[in-house]
N, C-alpha and C positions, 0 to 999 in steps of 0.2 A: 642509569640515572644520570641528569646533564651533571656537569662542574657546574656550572654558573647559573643561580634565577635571575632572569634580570627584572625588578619589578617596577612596573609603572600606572602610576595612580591618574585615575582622569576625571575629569569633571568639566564638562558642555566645550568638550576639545576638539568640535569635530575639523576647524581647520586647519591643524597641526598632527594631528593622532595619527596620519596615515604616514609622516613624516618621519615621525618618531619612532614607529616601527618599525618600519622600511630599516633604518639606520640603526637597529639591535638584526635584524635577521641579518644585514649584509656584511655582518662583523666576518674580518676576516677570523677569527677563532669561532667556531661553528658549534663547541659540546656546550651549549645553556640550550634556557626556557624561557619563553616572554610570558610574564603572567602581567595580564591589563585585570585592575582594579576599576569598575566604574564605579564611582561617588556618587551614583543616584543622577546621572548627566539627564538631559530633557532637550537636548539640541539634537539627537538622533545621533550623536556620538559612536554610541554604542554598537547601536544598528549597523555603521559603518562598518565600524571594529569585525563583526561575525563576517559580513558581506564579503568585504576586502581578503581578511585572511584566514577565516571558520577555522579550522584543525593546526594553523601553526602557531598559533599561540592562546593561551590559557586563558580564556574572559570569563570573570567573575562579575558578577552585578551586587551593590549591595546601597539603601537606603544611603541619604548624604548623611554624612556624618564626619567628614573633616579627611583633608589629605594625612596628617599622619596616622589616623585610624583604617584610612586605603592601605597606605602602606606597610603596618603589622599586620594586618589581615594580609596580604600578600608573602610578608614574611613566611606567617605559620604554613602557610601553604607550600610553600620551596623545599627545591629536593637537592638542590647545591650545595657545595661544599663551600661556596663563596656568593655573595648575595654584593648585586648591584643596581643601580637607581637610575632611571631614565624618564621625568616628568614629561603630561603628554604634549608640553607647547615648547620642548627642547629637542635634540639630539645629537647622535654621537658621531665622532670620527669612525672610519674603518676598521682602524688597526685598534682602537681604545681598549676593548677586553684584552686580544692576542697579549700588550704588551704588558697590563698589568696584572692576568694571570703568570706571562712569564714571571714576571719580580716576586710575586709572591710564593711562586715554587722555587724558588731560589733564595728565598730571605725566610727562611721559615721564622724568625724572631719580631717578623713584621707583623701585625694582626692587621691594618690598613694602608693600602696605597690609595693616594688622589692626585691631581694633575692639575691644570689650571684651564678656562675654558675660555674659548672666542666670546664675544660678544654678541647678540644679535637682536633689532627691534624692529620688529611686528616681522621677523621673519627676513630682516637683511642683515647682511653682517655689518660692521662696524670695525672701524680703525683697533679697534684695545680689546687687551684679553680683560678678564675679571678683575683679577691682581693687577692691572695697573692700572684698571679704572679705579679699584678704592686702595689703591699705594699700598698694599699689604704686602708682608714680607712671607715667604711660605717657610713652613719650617716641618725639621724629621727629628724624630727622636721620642722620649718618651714624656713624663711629667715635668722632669725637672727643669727640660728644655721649652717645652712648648707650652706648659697651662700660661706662664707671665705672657708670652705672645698672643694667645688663644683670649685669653680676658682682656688684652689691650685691643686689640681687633679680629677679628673674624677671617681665617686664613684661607680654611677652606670652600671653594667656591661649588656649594649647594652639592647633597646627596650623585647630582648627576655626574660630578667626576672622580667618585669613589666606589671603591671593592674593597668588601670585609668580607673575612672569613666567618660564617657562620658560624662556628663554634663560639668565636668572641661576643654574638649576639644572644646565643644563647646564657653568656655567663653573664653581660653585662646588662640584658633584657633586651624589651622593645623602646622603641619612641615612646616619650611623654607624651598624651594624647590632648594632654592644656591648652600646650603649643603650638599652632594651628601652621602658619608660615613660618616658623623660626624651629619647629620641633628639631632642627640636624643640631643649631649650632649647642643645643643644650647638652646633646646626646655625644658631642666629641667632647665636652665635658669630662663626661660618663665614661667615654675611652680611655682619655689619661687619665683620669683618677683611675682606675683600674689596673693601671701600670702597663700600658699594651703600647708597644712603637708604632706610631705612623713613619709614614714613609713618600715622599713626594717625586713626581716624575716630572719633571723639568720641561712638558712642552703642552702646548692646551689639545685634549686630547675628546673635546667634547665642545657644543656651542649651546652655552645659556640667554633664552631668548626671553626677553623683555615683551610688554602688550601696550601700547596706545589707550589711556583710560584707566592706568592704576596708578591712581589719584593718592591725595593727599590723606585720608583716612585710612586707606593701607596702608602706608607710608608710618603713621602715629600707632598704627596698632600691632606694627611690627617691632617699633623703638619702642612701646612700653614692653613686650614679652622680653625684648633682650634685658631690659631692666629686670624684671621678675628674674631672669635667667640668673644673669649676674647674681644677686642675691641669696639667690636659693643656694648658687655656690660657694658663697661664703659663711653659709648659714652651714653646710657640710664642712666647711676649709675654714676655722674663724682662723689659724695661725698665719692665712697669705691676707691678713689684712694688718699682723704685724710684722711680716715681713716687707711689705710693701705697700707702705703707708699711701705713700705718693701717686702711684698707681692706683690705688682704688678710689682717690678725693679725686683725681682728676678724672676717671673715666665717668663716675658720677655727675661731674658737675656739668661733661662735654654732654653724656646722655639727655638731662633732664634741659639742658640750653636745645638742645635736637629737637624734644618736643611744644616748647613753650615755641621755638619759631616755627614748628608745623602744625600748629594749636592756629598761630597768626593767620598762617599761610590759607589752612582751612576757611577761617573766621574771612576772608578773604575770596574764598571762591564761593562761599555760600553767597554772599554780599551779589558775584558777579552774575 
């Protein structure tokens, strides 16, 4: 049975998917599985996926039905001990698994390690990692330390530079399947309420790549789920809304300003 599934969800990927794979098999830690999710792709994705690599990694096909429904469906299917994430228009360093199965067999009190990732658009890299494109501060620990960080901004940069121990996903569930693009940030929610430590490695150990043409509408319909997010979490937490008055008026006020200027901004490119 591998240590690690690595699961990657795809949908009309065919110019990045052979990239993305490449960069899970050439991990320098070699005991995982690549299980490819196709979301119902029509750009011949798929077709590649068999051609390229048929028997070394696991391709499922299933109706489109949303990336985080790729990605539980991927879940159930995993024979790891530890479950990692690699979307098909991203990928990883070499060394990314090796160094954060080491930490996690050495920190057994950790339930999640993630790292911080390059940047790259349409496939180039770019001057900034993630964290210092949106000034976020990363943090370790458990609820006490990290929910006020975690609801002030979003730390962790996307499923693709994390590993969790599967046992923790069995206790804590799957992905919310609402949440279409935002399903992670809800779900490290889900972690620290649960009382489970994260744990941060200090170097970008992955590259999140950006597309030419995701436009202003994605953009608006990603800042309303963080809204629903937030909310839903204070609807489980009402007591961190008296704890931290300040904090929840102002992150309110920044969100819903976020949308009325890309409501604008829209109303502006339809016009163009």
């Amino acid at each position: 049975m591998p240590k690690v599934s690595v699961i990657t969800p795809l949908y009309n990927g065919k110019k990045y998917i052979e990239k993305a794979i490449n960069s899970i098999l050439s991990q320098t830690y070699k005991d995982l599985e690549s299980i490819i999710i196709d979301d119902g792709s029509t750009d011949g994705s798929g077709e590649l996926v068999k051609e390229k690599f048929g028997g070394k990694v696991r391709y499922v096909y299933q109706e489109n039905k949303g990336a985080a429904t790729a990605v539980n469906k991927g879940i159930t299917l995993s024979q790891g001990d530890y479950i990692a994430f690699c979307d098909h228009d991203d990928w990883w360093l070499s060394e990314k698994l090796e160094k954060q199965v080491k930490f996690l067999e050495a920190n057994k009190n950790f339930g999640l390690v993630y790292s911080d990732a390059f940047l790259a658009r349409d496939g180039l890299l770019t001057r900034k990692t993630w964290l210092q494109s949106r000034k976020a501060l990363p943090c370790s620990g458990g609820k006490e330390k990290c929910l006020v960080p975690l609801f002030s901004k979003n730390f962790i940069p996307a499923p693709l530079t994390v590993l969790i121990r599967k046992s923790l996903i069995d206790r804590v569930g799957l992905f919310n399947e609402k949440f279409s693009s935002t399903y992670d940030y809800e779900y490290w929610f889900r972690i620290l309420e649960a009382s489970i430590q994260i744990a941060f490695l200090d170097e970008p150990l992955a590259v999140w790549n950006s597309r030419v043409g995701q436009g202003s509408r994605r953009i608006r319909k990603m800042k309303l789920a963080q809204i629903k997010i937030l909310r839903e979490f204070l609807v489980r937490n009402p007591k961190f809304i008296k704890d931290h008055p300040f904090l929840v008026t102002n992150k309110f006020i920044k969100s819903y300003l976020g949308l009325l200027l890309g409501k604008t901004s829209l109303k502006n490119e339809n016009r163009n």
